[in-house]
N, CA, C and O atoms as a printed pandas DataFrame, in Angstrom:
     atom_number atom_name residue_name chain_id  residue_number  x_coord  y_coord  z_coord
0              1         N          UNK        A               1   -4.121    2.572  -19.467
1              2        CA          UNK        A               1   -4.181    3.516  -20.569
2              3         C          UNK        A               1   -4.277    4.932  -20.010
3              4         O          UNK        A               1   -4.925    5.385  -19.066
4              5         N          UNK        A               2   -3.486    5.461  -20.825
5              6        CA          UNK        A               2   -3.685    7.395  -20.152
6              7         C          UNK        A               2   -4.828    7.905  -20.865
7              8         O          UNK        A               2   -5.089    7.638  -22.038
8              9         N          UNK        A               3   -5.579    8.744  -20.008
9             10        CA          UNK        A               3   -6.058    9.800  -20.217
10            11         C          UNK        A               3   -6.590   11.129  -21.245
11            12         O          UNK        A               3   -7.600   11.799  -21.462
12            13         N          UNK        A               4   -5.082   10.986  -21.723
13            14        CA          UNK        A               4   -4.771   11.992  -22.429
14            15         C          UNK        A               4   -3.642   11.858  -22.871
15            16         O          UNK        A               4   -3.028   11.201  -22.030
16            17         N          UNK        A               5   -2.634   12.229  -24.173
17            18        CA          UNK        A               5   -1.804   11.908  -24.920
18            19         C          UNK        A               5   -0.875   12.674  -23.843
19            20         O          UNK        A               5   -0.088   11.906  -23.289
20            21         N          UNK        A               6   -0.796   13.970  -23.441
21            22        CA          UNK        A               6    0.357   14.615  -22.789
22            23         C          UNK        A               6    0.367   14.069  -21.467
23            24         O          UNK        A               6    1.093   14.558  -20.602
24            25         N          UNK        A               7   -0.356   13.126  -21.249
25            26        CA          UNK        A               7   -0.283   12.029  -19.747
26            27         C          UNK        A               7    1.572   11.224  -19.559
27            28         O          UNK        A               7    2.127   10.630  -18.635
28            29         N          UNK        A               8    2.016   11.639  -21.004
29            30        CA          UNK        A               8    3.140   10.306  -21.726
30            31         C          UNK        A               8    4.286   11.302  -20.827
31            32         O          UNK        A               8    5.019   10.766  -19.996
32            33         N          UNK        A               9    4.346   12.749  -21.083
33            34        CA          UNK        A               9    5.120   13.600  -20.589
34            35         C          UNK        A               9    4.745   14.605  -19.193
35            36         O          UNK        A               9    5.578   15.188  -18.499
36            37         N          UNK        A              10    3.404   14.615  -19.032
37            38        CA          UNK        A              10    2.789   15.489  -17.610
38            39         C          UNK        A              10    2.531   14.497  -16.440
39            40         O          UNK        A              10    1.348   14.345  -16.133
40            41         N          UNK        A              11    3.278   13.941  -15.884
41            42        CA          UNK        A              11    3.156   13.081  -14.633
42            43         C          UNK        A              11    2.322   13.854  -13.944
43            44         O          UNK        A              11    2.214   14.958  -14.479
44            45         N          UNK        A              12    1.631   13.721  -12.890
45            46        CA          UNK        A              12    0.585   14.041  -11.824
46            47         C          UNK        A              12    1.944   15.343  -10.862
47            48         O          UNK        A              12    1.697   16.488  -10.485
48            49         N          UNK        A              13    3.383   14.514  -10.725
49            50        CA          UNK        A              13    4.012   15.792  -10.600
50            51         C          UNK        A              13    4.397   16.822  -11.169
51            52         O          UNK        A              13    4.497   17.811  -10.443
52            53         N          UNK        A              14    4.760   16.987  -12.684
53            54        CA          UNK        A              14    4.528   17.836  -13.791
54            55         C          UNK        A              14    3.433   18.407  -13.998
55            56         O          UNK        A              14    3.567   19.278  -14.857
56            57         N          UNK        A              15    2.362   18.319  -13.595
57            58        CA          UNK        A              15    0.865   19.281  -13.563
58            59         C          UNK        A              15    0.970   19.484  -12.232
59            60         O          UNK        A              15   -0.083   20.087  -12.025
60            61         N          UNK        A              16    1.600   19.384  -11.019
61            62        CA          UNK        A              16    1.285   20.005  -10.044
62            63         C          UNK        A              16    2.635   20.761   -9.716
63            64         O          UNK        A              16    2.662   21.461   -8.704
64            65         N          UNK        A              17    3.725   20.660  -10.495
65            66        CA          UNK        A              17    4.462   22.218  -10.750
66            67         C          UNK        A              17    3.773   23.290  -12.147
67            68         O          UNK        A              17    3.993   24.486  -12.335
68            69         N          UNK        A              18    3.205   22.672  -12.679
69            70        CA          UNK        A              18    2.789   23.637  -14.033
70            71         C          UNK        A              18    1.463   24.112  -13.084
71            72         O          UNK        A              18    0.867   24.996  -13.699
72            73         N          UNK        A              19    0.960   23.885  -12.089
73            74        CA          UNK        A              19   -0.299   24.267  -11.402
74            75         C          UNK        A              19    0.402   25.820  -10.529
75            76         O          UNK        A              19    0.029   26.991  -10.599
76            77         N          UNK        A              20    1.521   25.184   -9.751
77            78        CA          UNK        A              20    2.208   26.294   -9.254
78            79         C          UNK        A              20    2.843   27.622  -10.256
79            80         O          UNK        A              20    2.810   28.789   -9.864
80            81         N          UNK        A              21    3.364   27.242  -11.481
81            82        CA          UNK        A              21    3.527   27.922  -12.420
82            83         C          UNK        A              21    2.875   28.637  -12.923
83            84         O          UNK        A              21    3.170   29.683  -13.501
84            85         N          UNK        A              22    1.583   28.001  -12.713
85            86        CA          UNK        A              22    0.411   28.854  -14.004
86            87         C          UNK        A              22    0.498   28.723  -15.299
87            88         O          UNK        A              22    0.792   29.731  -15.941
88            89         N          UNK        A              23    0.302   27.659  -15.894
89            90        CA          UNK        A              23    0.442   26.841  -17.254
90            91         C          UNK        A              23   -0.162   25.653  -17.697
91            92         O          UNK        A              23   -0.157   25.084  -18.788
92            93         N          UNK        A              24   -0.916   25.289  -16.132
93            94        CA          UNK        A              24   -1.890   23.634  -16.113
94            95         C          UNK        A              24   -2.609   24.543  -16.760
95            96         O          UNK        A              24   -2.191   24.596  -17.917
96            97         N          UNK        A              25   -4.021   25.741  -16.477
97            98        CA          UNK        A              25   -5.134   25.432  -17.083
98            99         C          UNK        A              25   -4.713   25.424  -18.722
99           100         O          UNK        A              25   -5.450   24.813  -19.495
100          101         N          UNK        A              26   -3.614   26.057  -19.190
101          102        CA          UNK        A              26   -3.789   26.324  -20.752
102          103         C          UNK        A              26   -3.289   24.962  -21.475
103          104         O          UNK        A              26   -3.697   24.674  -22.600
104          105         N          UNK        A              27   -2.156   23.939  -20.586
105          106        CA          UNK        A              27   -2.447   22.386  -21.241
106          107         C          UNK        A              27   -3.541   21.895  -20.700
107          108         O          UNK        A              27   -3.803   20.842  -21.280
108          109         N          UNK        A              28   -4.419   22.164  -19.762
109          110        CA          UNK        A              28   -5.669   21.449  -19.367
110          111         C          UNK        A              28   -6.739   21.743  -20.740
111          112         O          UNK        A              28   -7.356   20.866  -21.345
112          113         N          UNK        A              29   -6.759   22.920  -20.972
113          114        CA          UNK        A              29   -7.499   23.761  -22.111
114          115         C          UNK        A              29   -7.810   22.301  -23.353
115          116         O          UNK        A              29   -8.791   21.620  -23.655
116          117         N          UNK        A              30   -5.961   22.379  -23.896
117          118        CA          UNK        A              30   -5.905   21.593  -24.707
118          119         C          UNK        A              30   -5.971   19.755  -24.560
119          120         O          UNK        A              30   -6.108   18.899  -25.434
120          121         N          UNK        A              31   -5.875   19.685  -23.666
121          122        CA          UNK        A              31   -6.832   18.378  -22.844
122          123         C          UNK        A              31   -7.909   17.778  -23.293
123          124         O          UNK        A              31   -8.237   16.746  -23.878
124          125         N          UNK        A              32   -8.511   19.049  -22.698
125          126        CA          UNK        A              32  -10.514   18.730  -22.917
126          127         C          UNK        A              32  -10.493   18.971  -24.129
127          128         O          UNK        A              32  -10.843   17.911  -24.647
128          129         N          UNK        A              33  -10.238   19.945  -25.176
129          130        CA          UNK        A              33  -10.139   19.815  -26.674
130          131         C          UNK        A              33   -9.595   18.423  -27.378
131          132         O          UNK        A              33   -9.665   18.426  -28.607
132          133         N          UNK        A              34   -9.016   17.125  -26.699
133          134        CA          UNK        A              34   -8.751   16.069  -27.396
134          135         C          UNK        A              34   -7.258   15.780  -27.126
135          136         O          UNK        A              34   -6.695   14.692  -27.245
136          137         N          UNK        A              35   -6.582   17.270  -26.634
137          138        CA          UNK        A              35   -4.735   16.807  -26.879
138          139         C          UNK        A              35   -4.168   16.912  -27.979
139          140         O          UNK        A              35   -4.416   17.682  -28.907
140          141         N          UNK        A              36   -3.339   16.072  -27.873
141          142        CA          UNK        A              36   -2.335   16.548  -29.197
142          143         C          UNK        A              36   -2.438   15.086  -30.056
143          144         O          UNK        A              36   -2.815   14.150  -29.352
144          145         N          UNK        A              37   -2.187   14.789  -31.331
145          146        CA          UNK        A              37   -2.508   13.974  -32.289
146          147         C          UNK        A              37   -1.156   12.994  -31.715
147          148         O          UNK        A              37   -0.039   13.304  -31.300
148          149         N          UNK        A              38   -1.878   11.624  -31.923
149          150        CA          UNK        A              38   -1.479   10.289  -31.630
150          151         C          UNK        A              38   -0.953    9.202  -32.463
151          152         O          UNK        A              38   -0.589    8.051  -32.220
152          153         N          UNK        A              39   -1.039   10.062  -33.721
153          154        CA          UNK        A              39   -1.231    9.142  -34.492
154          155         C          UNK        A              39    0.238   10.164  -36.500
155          156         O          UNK        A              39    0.228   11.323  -36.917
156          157         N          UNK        A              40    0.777    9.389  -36.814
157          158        CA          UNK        A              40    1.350    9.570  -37.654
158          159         C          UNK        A              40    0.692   10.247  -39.042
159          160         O          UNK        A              40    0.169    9.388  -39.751
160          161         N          UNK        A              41    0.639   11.166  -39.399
161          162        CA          UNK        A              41    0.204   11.568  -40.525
162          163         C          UNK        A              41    1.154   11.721  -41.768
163          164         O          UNK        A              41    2.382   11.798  -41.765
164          165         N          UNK        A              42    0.295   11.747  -42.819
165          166        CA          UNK        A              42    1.612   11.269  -44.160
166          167         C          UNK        A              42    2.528   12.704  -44.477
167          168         O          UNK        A              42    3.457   13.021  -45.220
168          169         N          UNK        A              43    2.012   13.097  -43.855
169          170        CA          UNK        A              43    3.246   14.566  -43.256
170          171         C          UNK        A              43    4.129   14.463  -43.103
171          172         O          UNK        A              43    5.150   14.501  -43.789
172          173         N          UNK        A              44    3.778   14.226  -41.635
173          174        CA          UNK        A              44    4.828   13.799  -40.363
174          175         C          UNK        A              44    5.331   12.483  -40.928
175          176         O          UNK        A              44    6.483   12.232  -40.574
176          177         N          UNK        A              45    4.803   11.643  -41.659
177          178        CA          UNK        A              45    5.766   10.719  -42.110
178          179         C          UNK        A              45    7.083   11.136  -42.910
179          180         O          UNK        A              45    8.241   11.072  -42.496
180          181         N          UNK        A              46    6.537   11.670  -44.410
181          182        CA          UNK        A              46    7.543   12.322  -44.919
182          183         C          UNK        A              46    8.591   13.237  -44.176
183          184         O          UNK        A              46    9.648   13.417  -44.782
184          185         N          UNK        A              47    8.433   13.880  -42.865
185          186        CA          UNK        A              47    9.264   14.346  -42.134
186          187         C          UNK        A              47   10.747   13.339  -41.479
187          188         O          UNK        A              47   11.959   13.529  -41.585
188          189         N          UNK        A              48   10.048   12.398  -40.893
189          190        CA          UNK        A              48   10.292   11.637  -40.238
190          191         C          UNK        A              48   11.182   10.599  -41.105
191          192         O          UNK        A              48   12.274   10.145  -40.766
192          193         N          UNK        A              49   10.495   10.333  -42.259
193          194        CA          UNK        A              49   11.566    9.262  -43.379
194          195         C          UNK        A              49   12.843   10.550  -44.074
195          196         O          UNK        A              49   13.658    9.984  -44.802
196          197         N          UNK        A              50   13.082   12.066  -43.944
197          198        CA          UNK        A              50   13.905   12.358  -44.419
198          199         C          UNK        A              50   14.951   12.856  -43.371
199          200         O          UNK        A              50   15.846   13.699  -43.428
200          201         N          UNK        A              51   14.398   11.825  -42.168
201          202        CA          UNK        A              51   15.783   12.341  -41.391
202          203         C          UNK        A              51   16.972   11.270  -41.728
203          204         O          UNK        A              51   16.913   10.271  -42.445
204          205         N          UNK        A              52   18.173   11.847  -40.914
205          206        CA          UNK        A              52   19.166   11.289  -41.233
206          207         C          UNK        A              52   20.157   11.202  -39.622
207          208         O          UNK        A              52   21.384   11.150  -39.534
208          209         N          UNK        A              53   19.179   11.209  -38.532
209          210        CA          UNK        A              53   20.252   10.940  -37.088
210          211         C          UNK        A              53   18.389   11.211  -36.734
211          212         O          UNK        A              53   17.512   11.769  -37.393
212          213         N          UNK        A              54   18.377   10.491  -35.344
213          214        CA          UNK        A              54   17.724   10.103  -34.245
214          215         C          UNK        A              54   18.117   10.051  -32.440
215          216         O          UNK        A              54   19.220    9.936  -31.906
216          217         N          UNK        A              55   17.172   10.145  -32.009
217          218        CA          UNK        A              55   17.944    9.651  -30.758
218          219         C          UNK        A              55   16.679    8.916  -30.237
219          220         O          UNK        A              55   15.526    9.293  -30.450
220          221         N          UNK        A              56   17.030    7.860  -29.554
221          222        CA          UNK        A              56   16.233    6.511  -28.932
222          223         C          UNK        A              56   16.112    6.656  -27.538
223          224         O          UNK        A              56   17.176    6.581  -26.923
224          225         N          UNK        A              57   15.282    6.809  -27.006
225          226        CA          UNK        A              57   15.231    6.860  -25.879
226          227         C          UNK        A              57   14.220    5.792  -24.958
227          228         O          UNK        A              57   13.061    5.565  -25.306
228          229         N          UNK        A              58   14.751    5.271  -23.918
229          230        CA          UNK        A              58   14.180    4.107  -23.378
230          231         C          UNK        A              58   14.401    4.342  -22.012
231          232         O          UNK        A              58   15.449    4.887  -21.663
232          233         N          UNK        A              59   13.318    3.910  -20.966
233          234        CA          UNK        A              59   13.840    3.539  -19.518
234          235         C          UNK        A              59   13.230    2.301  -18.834
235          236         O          UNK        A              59   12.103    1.817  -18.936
236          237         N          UNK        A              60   14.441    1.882  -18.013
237          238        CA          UNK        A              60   13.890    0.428  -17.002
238          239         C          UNK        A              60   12.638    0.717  -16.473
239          240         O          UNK        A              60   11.923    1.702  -16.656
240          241         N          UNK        A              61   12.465   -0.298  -15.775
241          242        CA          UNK        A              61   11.515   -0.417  -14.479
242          243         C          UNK        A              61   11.367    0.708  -13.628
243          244         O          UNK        A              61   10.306    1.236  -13.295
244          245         N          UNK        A              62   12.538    1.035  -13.300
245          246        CA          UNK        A              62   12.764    1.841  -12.339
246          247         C          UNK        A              62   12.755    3.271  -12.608
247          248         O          UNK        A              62   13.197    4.064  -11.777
248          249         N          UNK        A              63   12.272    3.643  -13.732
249          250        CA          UNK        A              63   12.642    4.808  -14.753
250          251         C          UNK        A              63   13.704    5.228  -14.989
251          252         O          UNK        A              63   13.639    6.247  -15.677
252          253         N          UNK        A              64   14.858    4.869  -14.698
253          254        CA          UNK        A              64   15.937    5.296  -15.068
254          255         C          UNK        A              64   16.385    5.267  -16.831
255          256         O          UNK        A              64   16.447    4.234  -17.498
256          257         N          UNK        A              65   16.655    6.629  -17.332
257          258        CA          UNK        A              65   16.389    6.724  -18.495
258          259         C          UNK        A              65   17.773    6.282  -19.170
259          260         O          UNK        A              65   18.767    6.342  -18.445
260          261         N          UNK        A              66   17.966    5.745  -20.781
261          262        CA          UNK        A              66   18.856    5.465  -21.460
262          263         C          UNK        A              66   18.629    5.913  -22.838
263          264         O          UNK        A              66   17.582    5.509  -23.345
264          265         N          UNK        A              67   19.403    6.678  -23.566
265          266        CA          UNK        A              67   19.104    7.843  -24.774
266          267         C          UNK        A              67   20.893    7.104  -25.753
267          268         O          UNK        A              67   22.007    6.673  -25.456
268          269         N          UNK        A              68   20.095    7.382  -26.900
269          270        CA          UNK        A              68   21.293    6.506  -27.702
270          271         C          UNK        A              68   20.885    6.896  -29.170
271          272         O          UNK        A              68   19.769    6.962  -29.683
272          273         N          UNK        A              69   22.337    7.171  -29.767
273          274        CA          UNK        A              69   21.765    7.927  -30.998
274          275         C          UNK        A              69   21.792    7.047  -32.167
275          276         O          UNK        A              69   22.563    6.095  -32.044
276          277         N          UNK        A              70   21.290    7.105  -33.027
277          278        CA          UNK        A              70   20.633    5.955  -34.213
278          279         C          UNK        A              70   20.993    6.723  -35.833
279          280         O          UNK        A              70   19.953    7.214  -36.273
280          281         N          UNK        A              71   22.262    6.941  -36.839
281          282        CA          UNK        A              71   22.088    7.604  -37.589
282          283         C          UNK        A              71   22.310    6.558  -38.960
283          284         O          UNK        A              71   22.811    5.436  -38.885
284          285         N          UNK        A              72   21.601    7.488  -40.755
285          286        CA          UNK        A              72   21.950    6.678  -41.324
286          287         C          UNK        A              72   21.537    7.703  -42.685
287          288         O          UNK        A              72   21.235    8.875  -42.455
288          289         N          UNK        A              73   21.546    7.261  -43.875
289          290        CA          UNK        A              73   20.813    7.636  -44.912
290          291         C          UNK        A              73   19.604    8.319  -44.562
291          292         O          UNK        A              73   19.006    7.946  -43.552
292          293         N          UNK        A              74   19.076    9.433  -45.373
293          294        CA          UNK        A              74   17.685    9.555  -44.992
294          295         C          UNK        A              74   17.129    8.445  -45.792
295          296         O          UNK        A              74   17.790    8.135  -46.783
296          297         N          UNK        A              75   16.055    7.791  -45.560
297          298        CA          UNK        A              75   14.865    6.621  -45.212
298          299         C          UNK        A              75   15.602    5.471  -44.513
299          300         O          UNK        A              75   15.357    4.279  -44.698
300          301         N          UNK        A              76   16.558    5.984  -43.666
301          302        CA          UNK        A              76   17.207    4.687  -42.494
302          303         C          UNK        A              76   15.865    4.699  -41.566
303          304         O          UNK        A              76   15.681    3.690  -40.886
304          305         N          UNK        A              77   14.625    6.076  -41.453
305          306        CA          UNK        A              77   13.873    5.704  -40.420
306          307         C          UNK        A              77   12.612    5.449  -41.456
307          308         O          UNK        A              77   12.833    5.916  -42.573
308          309         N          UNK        A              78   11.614    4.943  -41.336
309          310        CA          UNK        A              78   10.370    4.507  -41.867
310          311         C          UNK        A              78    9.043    4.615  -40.716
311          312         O          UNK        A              78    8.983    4.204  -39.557
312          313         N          UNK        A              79    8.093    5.297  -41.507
313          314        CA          UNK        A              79    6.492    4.964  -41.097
314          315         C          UNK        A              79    6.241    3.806  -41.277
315          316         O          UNK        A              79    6.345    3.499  -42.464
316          317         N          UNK        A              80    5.823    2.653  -40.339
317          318        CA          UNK        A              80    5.565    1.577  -41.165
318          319         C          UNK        A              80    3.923    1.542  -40.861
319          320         O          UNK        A              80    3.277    0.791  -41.590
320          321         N          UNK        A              81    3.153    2.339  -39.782
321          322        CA          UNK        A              81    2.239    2.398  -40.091
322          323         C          UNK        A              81    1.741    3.599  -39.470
323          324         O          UNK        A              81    2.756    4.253  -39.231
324          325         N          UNK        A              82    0.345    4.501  -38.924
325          326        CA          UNK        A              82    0.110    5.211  -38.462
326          327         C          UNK        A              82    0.704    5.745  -36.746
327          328         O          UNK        A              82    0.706    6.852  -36.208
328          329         N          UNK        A              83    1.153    4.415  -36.284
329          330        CA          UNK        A              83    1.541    4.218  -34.811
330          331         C          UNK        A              83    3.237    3.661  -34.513
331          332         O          UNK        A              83    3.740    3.445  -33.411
332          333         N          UNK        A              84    3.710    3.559  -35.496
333          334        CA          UNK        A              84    4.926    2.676  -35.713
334          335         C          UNK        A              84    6.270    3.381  -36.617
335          336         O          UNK        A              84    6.313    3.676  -37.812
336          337         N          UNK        A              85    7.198    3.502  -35.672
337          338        CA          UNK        A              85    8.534    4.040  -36.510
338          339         C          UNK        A              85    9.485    2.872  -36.156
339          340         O          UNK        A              85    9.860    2.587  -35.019
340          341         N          UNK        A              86    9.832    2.214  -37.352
341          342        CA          UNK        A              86   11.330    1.371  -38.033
342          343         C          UNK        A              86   12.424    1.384  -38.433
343          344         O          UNK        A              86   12.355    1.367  -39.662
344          345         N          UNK        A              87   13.768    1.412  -38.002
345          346        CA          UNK        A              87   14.785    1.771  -38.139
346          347         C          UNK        A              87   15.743    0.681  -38.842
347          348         O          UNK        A              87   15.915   -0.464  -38.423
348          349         N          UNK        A              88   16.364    1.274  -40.044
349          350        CA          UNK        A              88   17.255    0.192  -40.054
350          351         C          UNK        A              88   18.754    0.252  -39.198
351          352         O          UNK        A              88   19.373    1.315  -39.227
352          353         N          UNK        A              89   19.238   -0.755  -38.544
353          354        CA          UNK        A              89   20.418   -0.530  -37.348
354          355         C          UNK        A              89   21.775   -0.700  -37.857
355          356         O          UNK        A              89   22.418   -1.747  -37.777
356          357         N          UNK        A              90   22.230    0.544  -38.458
357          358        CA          UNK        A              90   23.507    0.086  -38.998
358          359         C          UNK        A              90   24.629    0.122  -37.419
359          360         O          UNK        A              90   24.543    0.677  -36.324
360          361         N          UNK        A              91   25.687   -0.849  -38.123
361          362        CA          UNK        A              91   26.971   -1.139  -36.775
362          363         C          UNK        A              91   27.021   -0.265  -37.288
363          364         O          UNK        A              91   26.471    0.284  -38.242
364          365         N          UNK        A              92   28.471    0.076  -35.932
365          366        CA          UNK        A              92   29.789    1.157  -36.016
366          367         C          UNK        A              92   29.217    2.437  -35.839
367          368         O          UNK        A              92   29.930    3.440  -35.851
């Protein structure tokens, strides 16, 4: 388990170029304040159910990344719960 939510995107090498940069302490800042929210709000849901294109992004083992775009009606994507986004997969 990480740390901290921006653990998902700040690898140990990403804070030690943002260290050289001068930009770790002010995401460190927001760190020790808790990070950034984890969790789906009925906001961000309604945001999220009126899109209408996506992009999916996944990587192996090996991190090698694979990005693939997902489009449809808006509510093709769904909140299905606080932690969880559902897509319906149209072909073609």
């Amino acid at each position: 388990m990480n740390g901290f939510t921006s653990d998902v995107a700040f690898t140990p090498t990403v804070k030690a170029i943002q260290s050289r940069k001068g930009s770790r302490d002010s995401y460190a800042r927001v760190e020790q304040r808790g990070g950034w929210r984890a969790t789906i709000t009925p906001d961000l849901a309604a945001f999220i159910e009126a899109q209408t294109s996506v992009f999916l992004a996944t990587a192996n083992a090996e991190g090698q990344p694979y990005i693939q775009h997902r489009g449809g009606p808006a509510g093709f994507l769904k909140a299905l719960d606080e932690h969880t986004i559902g897509f319906a997969d149209f072909s073609g």
